[in-house]
C-alpha positions as CSV (number, residue, x, y, z in Angstrom):
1,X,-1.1,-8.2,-8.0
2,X,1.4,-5.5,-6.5
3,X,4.6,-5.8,-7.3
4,X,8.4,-4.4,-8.2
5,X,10.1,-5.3,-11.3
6,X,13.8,-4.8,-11.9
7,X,14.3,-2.3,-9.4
8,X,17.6,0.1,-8.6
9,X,18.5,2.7,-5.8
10,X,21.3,3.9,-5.4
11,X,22.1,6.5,-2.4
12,X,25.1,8.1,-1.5
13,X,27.0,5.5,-2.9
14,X,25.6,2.4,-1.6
15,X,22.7,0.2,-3.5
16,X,19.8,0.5,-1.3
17,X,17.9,-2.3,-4.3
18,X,19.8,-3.4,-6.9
19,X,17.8,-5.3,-9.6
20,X,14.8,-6.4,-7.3
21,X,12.1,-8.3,-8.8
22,X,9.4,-9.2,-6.3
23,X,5.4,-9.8,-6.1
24,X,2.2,-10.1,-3.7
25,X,-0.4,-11.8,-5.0
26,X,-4.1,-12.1,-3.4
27,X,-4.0,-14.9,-1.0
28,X,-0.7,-14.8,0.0
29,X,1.0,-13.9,3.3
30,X,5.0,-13.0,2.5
31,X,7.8,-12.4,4.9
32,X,10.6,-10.5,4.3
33,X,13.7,-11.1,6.0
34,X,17.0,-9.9,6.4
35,X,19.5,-8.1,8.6
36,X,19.8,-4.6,8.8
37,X,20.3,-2.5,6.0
38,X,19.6,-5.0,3.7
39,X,17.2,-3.2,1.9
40,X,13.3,-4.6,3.4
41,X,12.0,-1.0,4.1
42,X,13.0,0.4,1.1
43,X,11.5,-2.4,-0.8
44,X,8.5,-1.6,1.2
45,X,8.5,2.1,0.7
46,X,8.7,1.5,-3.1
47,X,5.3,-0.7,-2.9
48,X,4.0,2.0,-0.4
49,X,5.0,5.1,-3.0
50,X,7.3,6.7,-0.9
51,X,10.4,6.4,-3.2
52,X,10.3,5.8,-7.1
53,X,13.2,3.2,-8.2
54,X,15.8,4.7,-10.0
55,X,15.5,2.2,-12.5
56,X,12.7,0.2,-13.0
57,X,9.0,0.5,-11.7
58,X,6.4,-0.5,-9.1
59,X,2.9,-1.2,-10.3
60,X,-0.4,-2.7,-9.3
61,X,-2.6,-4.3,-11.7
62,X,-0.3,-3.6,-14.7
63,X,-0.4,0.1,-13.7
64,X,2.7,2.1,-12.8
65,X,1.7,3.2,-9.0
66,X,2.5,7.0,-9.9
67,X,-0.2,6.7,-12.7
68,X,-3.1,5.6,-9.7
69,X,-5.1,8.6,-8.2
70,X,-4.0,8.8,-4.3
71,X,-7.3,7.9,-3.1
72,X,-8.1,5.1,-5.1
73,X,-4.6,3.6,-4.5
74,X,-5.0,4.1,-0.4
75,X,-8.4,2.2,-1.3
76,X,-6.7,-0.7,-2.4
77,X,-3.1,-0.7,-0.2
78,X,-2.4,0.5,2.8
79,X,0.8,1.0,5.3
80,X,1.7,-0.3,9.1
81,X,5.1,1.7,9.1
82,X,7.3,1.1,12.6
83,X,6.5,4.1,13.8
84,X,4.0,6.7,13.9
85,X,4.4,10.1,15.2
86,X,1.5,11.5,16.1
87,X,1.5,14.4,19.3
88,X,-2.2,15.6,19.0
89,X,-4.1,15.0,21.4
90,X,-6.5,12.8,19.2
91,X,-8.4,9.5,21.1
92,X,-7.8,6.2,19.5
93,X,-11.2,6.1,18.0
94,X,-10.1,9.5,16.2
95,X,-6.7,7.7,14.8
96,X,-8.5,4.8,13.8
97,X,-10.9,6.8,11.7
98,X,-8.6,8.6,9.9
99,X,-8.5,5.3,8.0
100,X,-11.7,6.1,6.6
101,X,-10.2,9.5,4.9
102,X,-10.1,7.7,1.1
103,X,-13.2,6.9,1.7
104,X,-16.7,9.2,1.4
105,X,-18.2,9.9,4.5
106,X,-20.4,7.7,6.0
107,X,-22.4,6.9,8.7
108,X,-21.0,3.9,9.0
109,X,-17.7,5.3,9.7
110,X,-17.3,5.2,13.3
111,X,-19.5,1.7,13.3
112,X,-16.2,0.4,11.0
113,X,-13.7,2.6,13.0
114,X,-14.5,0.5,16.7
115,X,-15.2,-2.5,14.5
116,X,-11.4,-2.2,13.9
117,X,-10.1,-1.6,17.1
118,X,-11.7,-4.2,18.1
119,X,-10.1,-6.7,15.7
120,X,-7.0,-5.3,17.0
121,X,-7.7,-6.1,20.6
122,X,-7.7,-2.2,20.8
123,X,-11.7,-1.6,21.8
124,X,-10.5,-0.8,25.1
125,X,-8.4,2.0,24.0
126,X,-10.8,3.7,22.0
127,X,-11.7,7.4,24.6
128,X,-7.9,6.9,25.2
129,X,-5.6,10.0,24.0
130,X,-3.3,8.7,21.7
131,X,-0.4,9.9,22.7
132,X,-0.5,8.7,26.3
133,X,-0.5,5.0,25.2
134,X,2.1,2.5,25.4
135,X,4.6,1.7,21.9
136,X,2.2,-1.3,21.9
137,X,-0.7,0.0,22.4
138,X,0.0,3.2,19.8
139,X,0.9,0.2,17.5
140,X,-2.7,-1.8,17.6
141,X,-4.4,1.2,17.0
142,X,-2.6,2.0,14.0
143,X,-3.5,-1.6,13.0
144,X,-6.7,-0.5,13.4
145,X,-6.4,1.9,11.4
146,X,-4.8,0.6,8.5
147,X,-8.0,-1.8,8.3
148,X,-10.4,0.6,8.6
149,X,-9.0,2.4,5.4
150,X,-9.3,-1.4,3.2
151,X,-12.6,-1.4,4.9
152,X,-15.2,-1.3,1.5
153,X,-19.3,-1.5,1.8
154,X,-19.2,-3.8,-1.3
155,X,-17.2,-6.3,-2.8
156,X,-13.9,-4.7,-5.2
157,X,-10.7,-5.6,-6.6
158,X,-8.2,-6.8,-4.0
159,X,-6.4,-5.0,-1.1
160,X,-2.6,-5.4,0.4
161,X,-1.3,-4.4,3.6
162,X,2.6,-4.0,4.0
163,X,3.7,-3.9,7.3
164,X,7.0,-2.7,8.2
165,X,8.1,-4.7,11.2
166,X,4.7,-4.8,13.3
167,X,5.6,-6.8,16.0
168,X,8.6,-4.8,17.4
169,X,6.8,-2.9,20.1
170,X,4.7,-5.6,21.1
171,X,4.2,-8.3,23.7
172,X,4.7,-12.1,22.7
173,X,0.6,-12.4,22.7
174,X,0.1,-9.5,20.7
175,X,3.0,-10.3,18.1
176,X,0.6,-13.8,17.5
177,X,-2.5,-12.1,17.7
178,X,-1.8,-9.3,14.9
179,X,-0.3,-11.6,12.5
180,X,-3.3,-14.4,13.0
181,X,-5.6,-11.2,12.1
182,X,-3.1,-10.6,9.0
183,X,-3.6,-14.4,8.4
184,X,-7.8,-13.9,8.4
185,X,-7.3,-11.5,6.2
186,X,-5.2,-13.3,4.0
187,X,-7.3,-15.6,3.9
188,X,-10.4,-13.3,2.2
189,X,-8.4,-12.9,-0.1
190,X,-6.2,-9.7,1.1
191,X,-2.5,-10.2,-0.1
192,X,-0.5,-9.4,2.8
193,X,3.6,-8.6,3.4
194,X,5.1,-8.2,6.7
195,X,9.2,-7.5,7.6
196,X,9.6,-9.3,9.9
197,X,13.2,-10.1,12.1
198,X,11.6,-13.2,14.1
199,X,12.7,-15.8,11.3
200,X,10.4,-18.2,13.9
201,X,7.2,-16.0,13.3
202,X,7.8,-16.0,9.5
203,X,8.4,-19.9,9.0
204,X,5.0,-20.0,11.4
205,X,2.8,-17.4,9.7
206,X,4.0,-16.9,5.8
207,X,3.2,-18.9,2.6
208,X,6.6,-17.6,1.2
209,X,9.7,-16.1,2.5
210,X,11.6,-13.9,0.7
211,X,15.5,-13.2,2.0
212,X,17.6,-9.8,1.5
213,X,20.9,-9.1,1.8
214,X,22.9,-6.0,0.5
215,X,19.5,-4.6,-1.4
216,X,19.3,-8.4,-3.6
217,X,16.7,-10.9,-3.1
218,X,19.2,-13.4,-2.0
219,X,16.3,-16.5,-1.7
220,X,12.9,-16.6,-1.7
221,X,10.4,-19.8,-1.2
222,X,8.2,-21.8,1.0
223,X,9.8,-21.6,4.7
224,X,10.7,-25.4,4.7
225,X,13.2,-24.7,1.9
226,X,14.5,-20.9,2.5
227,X,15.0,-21.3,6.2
228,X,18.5,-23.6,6.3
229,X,21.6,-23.2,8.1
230,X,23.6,-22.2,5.2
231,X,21.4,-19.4,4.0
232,X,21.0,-17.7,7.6
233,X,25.1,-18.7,8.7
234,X,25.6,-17.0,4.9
235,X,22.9,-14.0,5.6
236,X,23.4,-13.4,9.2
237,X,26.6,-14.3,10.0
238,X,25.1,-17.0,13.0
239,X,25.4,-20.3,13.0
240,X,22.0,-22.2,14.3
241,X,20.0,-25.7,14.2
242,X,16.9,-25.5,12.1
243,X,14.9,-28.4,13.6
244,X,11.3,-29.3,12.7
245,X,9.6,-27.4,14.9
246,X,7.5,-30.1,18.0
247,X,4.6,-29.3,17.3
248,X,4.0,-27.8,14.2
249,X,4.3,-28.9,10.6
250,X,7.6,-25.6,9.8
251,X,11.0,-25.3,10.8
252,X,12.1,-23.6,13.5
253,X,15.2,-22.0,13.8
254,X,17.8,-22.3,17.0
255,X,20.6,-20.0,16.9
256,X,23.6,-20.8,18.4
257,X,25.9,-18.7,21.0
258,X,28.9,-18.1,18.6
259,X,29.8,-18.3,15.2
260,X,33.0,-20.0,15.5
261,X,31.4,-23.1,17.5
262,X,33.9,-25.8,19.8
263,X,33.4,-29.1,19.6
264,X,30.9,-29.3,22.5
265,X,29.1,-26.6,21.0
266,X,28.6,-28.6,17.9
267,X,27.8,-31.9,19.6
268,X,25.1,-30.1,21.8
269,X,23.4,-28.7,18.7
270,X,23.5,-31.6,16.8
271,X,22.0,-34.0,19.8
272,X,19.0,-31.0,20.1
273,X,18.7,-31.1,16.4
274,X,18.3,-34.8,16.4
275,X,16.0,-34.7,19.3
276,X,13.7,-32.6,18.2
277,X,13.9,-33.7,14.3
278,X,12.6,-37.1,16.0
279,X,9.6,-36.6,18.0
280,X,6.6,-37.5,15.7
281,X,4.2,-34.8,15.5
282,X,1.3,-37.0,16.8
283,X,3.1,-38.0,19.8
284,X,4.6,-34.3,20.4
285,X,0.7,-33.3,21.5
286,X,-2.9,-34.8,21.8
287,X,-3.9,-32.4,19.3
288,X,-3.2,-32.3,15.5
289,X,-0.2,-30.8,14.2
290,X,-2.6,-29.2,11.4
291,X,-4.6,-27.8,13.9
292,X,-1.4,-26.1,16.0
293,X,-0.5,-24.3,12.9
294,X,-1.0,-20.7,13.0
295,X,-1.7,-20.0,9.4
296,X,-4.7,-23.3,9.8
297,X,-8.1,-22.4,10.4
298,X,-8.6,-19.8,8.3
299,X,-10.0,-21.9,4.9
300,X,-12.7,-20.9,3.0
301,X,-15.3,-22.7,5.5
302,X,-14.4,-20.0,8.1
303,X,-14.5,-17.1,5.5
């Protein structure tokens, strides 16, 4: 398990985490939510190293993380930060293998390197220069890298990959298709945290949701019971409709145009609330709700 107990920062006056418990176990996919500033990165940097808590400590397996050697800790956790600058003129491939750098050289390395890319739907970009690629594209093949470095020849303790808001820079496919590959891993038994500002994408594709505001955990929980108007009109300052979602078995969240809402404003969201709170999920489509849902599919029989 990684995880942050009791945890305080304070910068330049403002709390950046103030008295933040929070932990990742194998298995699990978490969300973090929250809107800006609200302290989801610098949670993340703590698990990642890149900040000590003022008070309190971050530790994996019992052990402070300042107490692991480097390389055996980027052997067991690695980063997807937002961005990525990187201006040499390095091809994909060559980004994606710098995953293996914790790692002793193999021969296998470059066999795991476009093994990667390809689980990132990144193959195609591997004789690419890194540079010239897309925000998209520069962000699959830093997926792929981050799984080439938790890429092990035989079986170990458990890995966890934090990922700071990977789906900003990409397309609506690609946003499903990197977290389905977060939920395979998942389900290998990788534990697995994602910030994420899509509240629909985390009630789809995490076990547990964990809310900040102001550098607290303000809620934390399955999505069915985290994911309710008065948390989000509390948090965000918006009001919405959290309907069950028509298809699949999780919430899904409908925000509204205003906070302050007029009467027809209310009426329409409570008739669309209703409507969709009412369509059985085995009318809603031929197939199985079970089988719709994103984080299905991935149980032990497919491991």
């Amino acid at each position: 398990m990684i995880e942050i107990l009791n945890a305080h920062i304070r910068r330049g006056g403002k709390d950046l985490l103030a008295g933040v418990d929070f932990r990742l176990a194998p298995g699990e996919l978490v969300a973090i939510v929250g809107p800006n500033g609200a302290g989801k990165t610098t949670l993340l940097r703590v698990l990642s190293s890149e900040c000590s808590p003022d008070i309190g400590t971050a530790q994996l397996d019992g052990v402070a993380l300042d107490r692991w050697a480097p390389r055996l800790l980027a052997r067991r956790r690695a980063v997807l930060p937002q961005e990525t600058s990187l201006d040499f003129p390095l091809s994909a491939l060559e980004v994606a293998l710098m995953g293996r750098m914790p790692h002793a050289r193999s021969s296998r390395d470059r066999q795991l390197a476009l093994a990667a890319l390809h689980q990132a739907d990144a193959a195609h970009l591997a004789h690419r220069i890194y540079p010239t690629l897309s925000g998209g594209e520069r962000q699959r093949v830093q997926l792929a890298r981050v799984l080439c470095q938790l890429q092990h020849d035989s079986a170990q303790d458990p890995c966890y990959l934090l990922l700071d808001e990977p789906t900003a820079a990409l397309d609506l496919a690609h946003q499903y298709a990197l977290l389905r590959t977060v939920r395979q891993l998942v389900a290998t038994g990788f534990g697995g945290l994602a910030i994420l500002h899509d509240l629909n994408l985390a009630a789809q594709f995490a076990d547990r949701i964990v809310v900040m505001a102001a550098g607290r955990v303000v809620a934390e929980g399955n999505p069915g019971t985290v994911l309710v108007p008065e948390l989000i009109r509390q948090v965000y300052a918006v009001d919405c409709v959290v309907a069950r979602h028509p298809r699949l078995a999780v919430p899904h969240v409908i925000p509204l145009p205003a906070v302050s809402l007029d009467q027809d404003q209310i009426r329409m969201g409570r008739v669309l609330s209703t409507m969709m709170t009412h369509i059985p999920f085995e009318q809603a489509s031929s197939t199985p709700a079970s089988s719709l849902d994103p984080r299905a599919g991935y149980g032990k029989e497919d491991g």
